[in-house]
BATI-196918 format. One line per 4 residues: their letters; for each residue x, y, z of C-alpha. Coordinates in Angstrom, 1 decimal, decimal comma. Layout:
% BATI-196918
A> X/Y/Z  ... $
This chain:
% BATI-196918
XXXX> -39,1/52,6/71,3  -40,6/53,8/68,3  -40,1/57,7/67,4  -41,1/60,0/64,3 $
XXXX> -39,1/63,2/63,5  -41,1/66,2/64,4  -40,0/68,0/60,8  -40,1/65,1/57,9 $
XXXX> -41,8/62,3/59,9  -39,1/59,5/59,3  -39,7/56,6/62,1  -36,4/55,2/63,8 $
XXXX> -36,5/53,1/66,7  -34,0/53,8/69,4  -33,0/52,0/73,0  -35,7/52,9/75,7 $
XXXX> -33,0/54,5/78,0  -32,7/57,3/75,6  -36,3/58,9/75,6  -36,3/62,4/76,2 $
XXXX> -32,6/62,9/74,7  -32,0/64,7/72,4  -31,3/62,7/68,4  -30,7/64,3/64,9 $
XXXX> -32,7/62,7/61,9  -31,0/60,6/60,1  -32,9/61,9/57,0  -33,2/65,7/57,4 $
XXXX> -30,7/66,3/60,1  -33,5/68,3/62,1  -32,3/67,6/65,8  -35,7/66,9/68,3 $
XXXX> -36,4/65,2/71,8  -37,2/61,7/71,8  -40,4/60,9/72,5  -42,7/57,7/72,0 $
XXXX> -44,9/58,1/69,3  -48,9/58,9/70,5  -47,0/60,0/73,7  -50,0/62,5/75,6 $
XXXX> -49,8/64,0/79,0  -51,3/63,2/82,3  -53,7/66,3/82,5  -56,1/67,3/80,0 $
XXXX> -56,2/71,0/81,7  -56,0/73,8/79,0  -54,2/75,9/81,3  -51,3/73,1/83,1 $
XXXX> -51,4/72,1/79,0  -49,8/75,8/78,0  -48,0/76,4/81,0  -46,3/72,4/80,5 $
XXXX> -45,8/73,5/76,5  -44,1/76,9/77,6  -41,6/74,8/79,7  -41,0/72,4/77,3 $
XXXX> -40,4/75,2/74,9  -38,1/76,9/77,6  -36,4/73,5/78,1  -35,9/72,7/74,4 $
XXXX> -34,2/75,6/74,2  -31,6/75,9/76,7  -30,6/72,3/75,4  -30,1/73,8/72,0 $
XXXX> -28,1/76,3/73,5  -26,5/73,9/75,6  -25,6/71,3/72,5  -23,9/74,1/70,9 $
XXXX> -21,5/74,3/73,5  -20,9/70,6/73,8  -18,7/68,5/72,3  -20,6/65,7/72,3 $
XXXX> -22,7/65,4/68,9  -26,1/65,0/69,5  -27,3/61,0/69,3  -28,4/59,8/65,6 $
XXXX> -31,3/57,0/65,7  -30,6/54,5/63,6  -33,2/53,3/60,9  -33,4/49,4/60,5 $
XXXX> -33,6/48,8/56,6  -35,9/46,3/55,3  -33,7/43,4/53,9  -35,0/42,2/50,3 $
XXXX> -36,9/39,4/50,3  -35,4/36,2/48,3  -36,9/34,9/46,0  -37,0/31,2/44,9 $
XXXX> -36,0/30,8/40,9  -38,4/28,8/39,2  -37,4/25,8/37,4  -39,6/23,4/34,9 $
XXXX> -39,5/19,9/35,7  -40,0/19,1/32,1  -37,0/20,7/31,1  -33,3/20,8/30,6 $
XXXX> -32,5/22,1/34,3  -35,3/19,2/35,8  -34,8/16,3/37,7  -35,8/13,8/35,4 $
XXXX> -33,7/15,4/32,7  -31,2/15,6/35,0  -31,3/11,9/35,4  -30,8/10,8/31,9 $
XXXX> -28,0/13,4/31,7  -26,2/11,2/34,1  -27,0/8,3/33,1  -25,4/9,3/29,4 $
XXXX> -22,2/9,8/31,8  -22,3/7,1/33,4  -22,6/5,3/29,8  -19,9/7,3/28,7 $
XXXX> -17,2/6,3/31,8  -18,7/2,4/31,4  -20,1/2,9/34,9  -21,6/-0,4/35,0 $
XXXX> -22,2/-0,5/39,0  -24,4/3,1/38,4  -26,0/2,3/35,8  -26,7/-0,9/37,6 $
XXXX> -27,8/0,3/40,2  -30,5/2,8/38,8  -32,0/0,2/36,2  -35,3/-1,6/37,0 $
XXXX> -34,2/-4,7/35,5  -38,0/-6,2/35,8  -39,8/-3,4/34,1  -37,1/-2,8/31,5 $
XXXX> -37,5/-6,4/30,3  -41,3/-6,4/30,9  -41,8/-3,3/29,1  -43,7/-2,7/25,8 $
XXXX> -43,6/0,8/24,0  -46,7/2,4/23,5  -47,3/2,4/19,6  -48,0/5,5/18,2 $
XXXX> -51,7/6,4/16,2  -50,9/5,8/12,9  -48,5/3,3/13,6  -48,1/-0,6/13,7 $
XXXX> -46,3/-2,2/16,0  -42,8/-3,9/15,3  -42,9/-7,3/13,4  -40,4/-9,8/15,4 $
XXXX> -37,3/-9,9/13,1  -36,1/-13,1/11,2  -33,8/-14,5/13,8  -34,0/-12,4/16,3 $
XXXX> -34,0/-14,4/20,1  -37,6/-14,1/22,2  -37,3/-12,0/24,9  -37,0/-14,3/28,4 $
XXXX> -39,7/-14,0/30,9  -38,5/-12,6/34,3  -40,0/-15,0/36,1  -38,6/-17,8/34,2 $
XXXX> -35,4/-16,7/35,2  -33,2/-17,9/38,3  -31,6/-15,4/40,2  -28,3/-15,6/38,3 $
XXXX> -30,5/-15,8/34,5  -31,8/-12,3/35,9  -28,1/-11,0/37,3  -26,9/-12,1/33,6 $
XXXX> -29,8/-9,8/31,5  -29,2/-6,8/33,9  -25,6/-7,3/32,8  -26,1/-7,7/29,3 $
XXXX> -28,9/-4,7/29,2  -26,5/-2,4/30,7  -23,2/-3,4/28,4  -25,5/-3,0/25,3 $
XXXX> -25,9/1,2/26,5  -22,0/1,4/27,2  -21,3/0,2/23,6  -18,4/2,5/22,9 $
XXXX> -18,4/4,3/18,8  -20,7/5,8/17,1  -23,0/2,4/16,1  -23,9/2,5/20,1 $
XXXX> -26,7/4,8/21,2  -25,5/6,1/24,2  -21,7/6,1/25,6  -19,9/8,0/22,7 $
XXXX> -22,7/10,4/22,5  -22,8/13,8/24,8  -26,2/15,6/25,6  -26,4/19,6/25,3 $
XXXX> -29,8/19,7/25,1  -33,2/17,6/25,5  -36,5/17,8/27,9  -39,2/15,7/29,0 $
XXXX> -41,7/14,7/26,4  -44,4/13,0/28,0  -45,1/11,9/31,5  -47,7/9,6/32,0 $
XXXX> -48,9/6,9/35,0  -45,2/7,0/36,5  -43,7/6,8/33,2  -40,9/9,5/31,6 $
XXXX> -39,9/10,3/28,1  -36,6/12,2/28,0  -35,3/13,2/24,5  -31,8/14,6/24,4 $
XXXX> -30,0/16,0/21,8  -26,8/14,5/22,1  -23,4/15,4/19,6  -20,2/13,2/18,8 $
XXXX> -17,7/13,5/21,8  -14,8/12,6/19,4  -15,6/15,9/17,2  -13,1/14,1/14,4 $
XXXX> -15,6/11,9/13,5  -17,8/14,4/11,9  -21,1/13,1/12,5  -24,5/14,6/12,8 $
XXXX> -26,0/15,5/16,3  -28,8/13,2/17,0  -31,4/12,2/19,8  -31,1/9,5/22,2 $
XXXX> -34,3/8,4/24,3  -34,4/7,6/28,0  -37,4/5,8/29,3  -37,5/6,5/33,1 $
XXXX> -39,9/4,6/35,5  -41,1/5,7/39,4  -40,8/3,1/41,3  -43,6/4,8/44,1 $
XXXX> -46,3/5,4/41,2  -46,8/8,7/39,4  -46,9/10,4/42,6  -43,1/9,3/44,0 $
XXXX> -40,3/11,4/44,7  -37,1/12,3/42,3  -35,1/9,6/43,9  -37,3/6,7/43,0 $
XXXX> -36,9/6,8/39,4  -35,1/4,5/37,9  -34,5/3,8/33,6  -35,8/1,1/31,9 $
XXXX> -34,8/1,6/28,2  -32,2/4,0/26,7  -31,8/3,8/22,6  -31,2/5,9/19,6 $
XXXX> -34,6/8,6/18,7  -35,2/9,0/15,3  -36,8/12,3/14,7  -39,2/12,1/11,6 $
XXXX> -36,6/14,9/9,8  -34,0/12,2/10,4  -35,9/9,8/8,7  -36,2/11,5/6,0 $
XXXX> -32,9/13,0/5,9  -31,7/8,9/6,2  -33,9/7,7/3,2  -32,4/10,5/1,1 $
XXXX> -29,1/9,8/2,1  -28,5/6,2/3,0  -27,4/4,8/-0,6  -24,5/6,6/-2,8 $
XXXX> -24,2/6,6/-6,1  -21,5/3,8/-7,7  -18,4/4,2/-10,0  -16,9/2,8/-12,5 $
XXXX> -12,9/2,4/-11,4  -10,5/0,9/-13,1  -7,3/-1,3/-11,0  -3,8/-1,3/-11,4 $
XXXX> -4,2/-4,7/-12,8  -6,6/-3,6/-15,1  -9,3/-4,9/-13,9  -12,8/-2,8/-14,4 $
XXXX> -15,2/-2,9/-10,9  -18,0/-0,5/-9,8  -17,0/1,0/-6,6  -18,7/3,0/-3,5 $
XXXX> -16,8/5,4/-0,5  -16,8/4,1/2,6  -18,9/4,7/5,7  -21,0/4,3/8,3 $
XXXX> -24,1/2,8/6,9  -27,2/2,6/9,7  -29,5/-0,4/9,9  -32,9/-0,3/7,8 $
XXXX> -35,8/2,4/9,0  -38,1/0,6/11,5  -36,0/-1,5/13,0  -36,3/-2,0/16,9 $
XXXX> -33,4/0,0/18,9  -32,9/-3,4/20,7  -33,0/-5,4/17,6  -30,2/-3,1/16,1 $
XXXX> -28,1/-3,5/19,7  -28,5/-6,7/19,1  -27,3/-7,5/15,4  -24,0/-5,0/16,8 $
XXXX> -23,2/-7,1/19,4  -23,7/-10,2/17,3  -20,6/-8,8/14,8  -18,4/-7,2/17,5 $
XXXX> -18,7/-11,4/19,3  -17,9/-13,0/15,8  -14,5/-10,5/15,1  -13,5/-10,0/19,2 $
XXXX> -11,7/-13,5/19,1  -9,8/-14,0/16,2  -7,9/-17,6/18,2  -11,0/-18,7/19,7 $
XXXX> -11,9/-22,6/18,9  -13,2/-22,7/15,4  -16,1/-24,5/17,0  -17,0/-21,3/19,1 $
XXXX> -16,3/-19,3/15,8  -18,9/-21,5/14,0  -22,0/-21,1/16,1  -21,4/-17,5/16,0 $
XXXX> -21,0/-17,1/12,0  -24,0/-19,2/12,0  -26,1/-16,7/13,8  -24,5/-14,2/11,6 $
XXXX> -25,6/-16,4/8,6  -29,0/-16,4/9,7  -29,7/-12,9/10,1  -29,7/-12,4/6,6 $
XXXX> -30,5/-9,1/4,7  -30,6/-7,1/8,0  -27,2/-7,7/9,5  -25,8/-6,6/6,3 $
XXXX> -25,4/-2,6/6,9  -23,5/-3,6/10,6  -21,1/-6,3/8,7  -20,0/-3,2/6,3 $
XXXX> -19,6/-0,5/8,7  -17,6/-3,2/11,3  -15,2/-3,6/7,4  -14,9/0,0/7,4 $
XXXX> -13,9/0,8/10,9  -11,3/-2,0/10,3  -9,9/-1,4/7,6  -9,8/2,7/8,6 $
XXXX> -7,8/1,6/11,9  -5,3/-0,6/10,0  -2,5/2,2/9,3  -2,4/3,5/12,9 $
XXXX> -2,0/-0,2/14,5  0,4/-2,0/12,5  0,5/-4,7/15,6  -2,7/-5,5/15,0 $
XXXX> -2,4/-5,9/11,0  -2,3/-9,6/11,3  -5,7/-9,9/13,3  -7,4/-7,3/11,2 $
XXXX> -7,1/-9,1/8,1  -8,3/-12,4/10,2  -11,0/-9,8/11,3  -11,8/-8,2/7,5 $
XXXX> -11,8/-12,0/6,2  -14,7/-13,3/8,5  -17,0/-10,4/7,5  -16,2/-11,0/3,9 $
XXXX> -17,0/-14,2/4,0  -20,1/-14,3/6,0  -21,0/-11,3/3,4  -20,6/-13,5/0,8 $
XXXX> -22,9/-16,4/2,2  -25,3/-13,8/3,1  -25,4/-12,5/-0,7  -24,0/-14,9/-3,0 $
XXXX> -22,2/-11,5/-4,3  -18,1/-12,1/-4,9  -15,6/-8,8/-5,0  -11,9/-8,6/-6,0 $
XXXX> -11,2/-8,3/-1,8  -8,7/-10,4/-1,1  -7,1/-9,7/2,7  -4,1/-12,5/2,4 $
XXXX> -0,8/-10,4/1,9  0,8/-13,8/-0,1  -2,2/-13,5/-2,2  -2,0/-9,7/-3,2 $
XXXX> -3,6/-8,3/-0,2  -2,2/-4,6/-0,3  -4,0/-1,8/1,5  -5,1/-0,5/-1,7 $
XXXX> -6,5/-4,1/-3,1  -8,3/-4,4/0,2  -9,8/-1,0/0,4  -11,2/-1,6/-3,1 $
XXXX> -12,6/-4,7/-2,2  -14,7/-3,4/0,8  -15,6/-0,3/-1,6  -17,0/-3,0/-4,2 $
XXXX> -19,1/-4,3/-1,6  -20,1/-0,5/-0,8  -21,0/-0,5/-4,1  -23,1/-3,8/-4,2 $
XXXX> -24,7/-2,3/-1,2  -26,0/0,9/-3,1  -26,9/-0,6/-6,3  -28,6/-3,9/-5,2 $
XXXX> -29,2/-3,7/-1,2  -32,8/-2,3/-2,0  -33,9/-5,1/-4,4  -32,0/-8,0/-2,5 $
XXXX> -34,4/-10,1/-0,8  -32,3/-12,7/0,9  -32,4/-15,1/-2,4  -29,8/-16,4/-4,3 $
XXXX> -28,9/-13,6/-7,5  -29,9/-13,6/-10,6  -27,3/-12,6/-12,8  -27,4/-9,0/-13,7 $
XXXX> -25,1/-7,8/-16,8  -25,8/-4,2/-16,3  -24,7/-4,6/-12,6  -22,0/-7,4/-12,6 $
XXXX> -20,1/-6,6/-16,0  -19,2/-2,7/-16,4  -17,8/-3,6/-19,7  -21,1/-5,8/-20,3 $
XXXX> -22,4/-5,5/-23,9  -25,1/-7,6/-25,1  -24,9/-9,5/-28,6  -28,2/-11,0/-28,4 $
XXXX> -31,6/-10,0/-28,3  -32,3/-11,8/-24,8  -29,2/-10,4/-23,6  -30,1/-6,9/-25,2 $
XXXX> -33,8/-7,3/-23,5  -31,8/-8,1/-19,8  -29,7/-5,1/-20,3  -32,4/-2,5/-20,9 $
XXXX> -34,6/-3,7/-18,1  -31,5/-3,5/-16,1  -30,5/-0,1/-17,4  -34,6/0,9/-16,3 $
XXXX> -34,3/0,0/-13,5  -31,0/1,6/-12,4  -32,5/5,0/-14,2  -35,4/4,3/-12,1 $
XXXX> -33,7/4,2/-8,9  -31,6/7,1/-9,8  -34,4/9,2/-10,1  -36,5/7,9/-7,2 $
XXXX> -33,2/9,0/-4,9  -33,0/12,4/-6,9  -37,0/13,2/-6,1  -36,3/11,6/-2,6 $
């Protein structure tokens, strides 16, 4: 039963059984009878209307007089108070806290644990191989690169040929260091960058998870597909390519920073070279994520083995071979991660200098450049004379990389001979264009 205070107005409903007793307002205290609200009596008679308000009066009265003598207090209608309303927090789908984002984000995990049954088990095998990025306006698309293997058609594939690509997809994401695009890479940040006829873009920014290694934050891409259309629910999407996203300020950034500047050092033997420091150098702007997975897992199969068959070991340094100029930039950063491993695995010294010796030699084809490196320990091979050696081919690498195009060298007395000094006027003719062409280059990287 609904009743309003006869002094302030509050409402309060109270149990039926208790109309006509007396309650005390819960918001002004003022103690009144309990009646329903709109409540009229039976008569409309003027007259029986006073006489009925007199007794009331009368009434009201002797149970005030009465309540004071009680020790009952007088009954308090409760008030029901209105519970707030929740409301749902709105979230973007586009964004960090989104499904689809939320999908790549666990993908990267499952990258980073080598979860090969998850990431297995949400990869459209069909549509990753099938699929084509859309070339941007401005842009042409990827040339196919010297040597690099057609991709299969799904349908020319058995049942095992297709269980085998899956396989291979998904091992070239978990590719552990920093030369992989995804496993040793965590994402703090990232959102959906297009979404269009079933098809997702996710961007994260993603850092280092080994902090020592003190590299630069960068982007990794996720390329999500729905498997019901554009319209299909969160758990029907499925990815189709993961790889490395190079912002255009990266680009930049890489073609300012990607060569070093060499110098002159002399040996304890004497001997004068041009060296470089060591690091990780990336693979040439442009080329294909999968083309750059590719070349990686070409070196880590031609150093994994070191007593496989020579046979083996020969069709695989034959694909290396054949890369040419491209591979060159993977072969250099796999002699640097060697040869900075070496001091904490002594057990392993034996097989890294096997390791260090295949890459300098497949360098060498590759170039026709030679280096004081020299791995064998009967033959000189100290840390220091193989550290130098790599750093020599750092060097070659920053002062000739960019003109190399895949031919045998010409010889270059400015560049092969620190101590080169002409003492004839074709030599003196080589050595200036040379010394142009380095002052050039110098100043190009300067203004770059």
């Amino acid at each position: 039963m609904l009743i309003t205070c006869t002094s302030c107005g509050t409402q309060a409903k109270i149990p039926s059984s208790k109309e006509g007793a007396k309650v005390k307002c819960p918001s002004c205290g003022h103690i009144y009878v309990a009646r329903p609200r709109g409540a009229k009596g039976a008569s409309q008679d003027p007259t029986k209307m006073y006489i009925i308000g007199g007794a009331v009066v009368a009434m009201i009265l002797l149970v005030i007089v009465a309540s004071n003598t009680s020790d009952d207090p007088p009954y308090v209608a409760p008030v029901e108070e209105e519970k707030p309303k929740e409301t749902e927090v709105y979230v973007d789908p586009m964004s960090w806290d989104g499904p689809l984002v939320g999908l790549a984000r666990q993908l990267q995990e499952a990258a980073s644990t080598a979860d090969e049954a998850r990431l297995l088990t949400r990869l459209d095998a069909r549509s990753a191989l099938e699929y084509t990025p859309p070339v941007a306006e401005g842009e042409e698309p990827a040339a196919a690169e010297a040597g690099a293997e057609a991709a299969p058609n799904w349908e020319s594939l058995d049942e095992l040929g297709r269980i085998q690509w899956a396989s291979d997809y998904v091992a070239a994401v978990m590719t552990p260091g920093p030369e992989g695009a995804v496993a040793a890479w965590k994402p703090y940040d990232g959102s959906v960058v297009s979404l269009e006829d079933g098809i997702a873009v996710v961007h994260l920014r993603v850092q280092a998870r080994d902090m020592s290694l003190k590299l630069d934050d960068r982007w990794t891409r996720w390329v999500l597909k729905n498997l019901d259309g554009e319209s299909g629910a969160d758990d029907r999407w499925r990815w189709i390519r993961a790889e490395r996203y190079l912002s255009p300020e990266e680009l930049a950034a890489m073609g300012r920073r990607g060569r070093r500047k060499a110098e002159k050092k002399t040996l304890s033997d004497g001997s004068v070279v041009y060296e470089s420091e060591l690091r990780t150098i990336p693979y040439d702007l442009g080329m294909p994520a999968e083309e750059q997975q590719r070349l990686t897992a070409l070196i880590d199969r031609f150093v994994e083995d070191v007593d496989a068959p020579p046979r083996e070991t020969r069709v695989i340094r034959e694909q290396v071979i054949e890369a040419g100029k491209p591979i060159v930039p993977g072969l250099l950063t796999k002699m640097a991660s060697i040869v900075d491993q070496m001091p904490s695995r002594p057990d392993q010294d034996e097989d890294d200098r096997i390791r260090l010796n295949f890459l300098h030699e497949a360098l060498r084809d590759i170039t026709g450049h030679e280096t004081t490196f020299v791995v064998s320990e009967a033959m000189g091979g100290t840390q220091e004379r193989i550290k130098s050696g790599l750093k020599q081919w750092f060097a070659w690498y920053d002062r000739k990389y960019k003109r190399f195009d895949g031919l045998e060298e010409a010889g270059d007395p400015l560049m092969d001979d620190p101590d080169f000094a002409p003492k004839t006027k074709e030599e003196m003719r080589e050595y200036n264009r040379a010394l142009r062409e380095q002052m050039e280059e110098e100043r190009s990287r300067k203004n770059g």
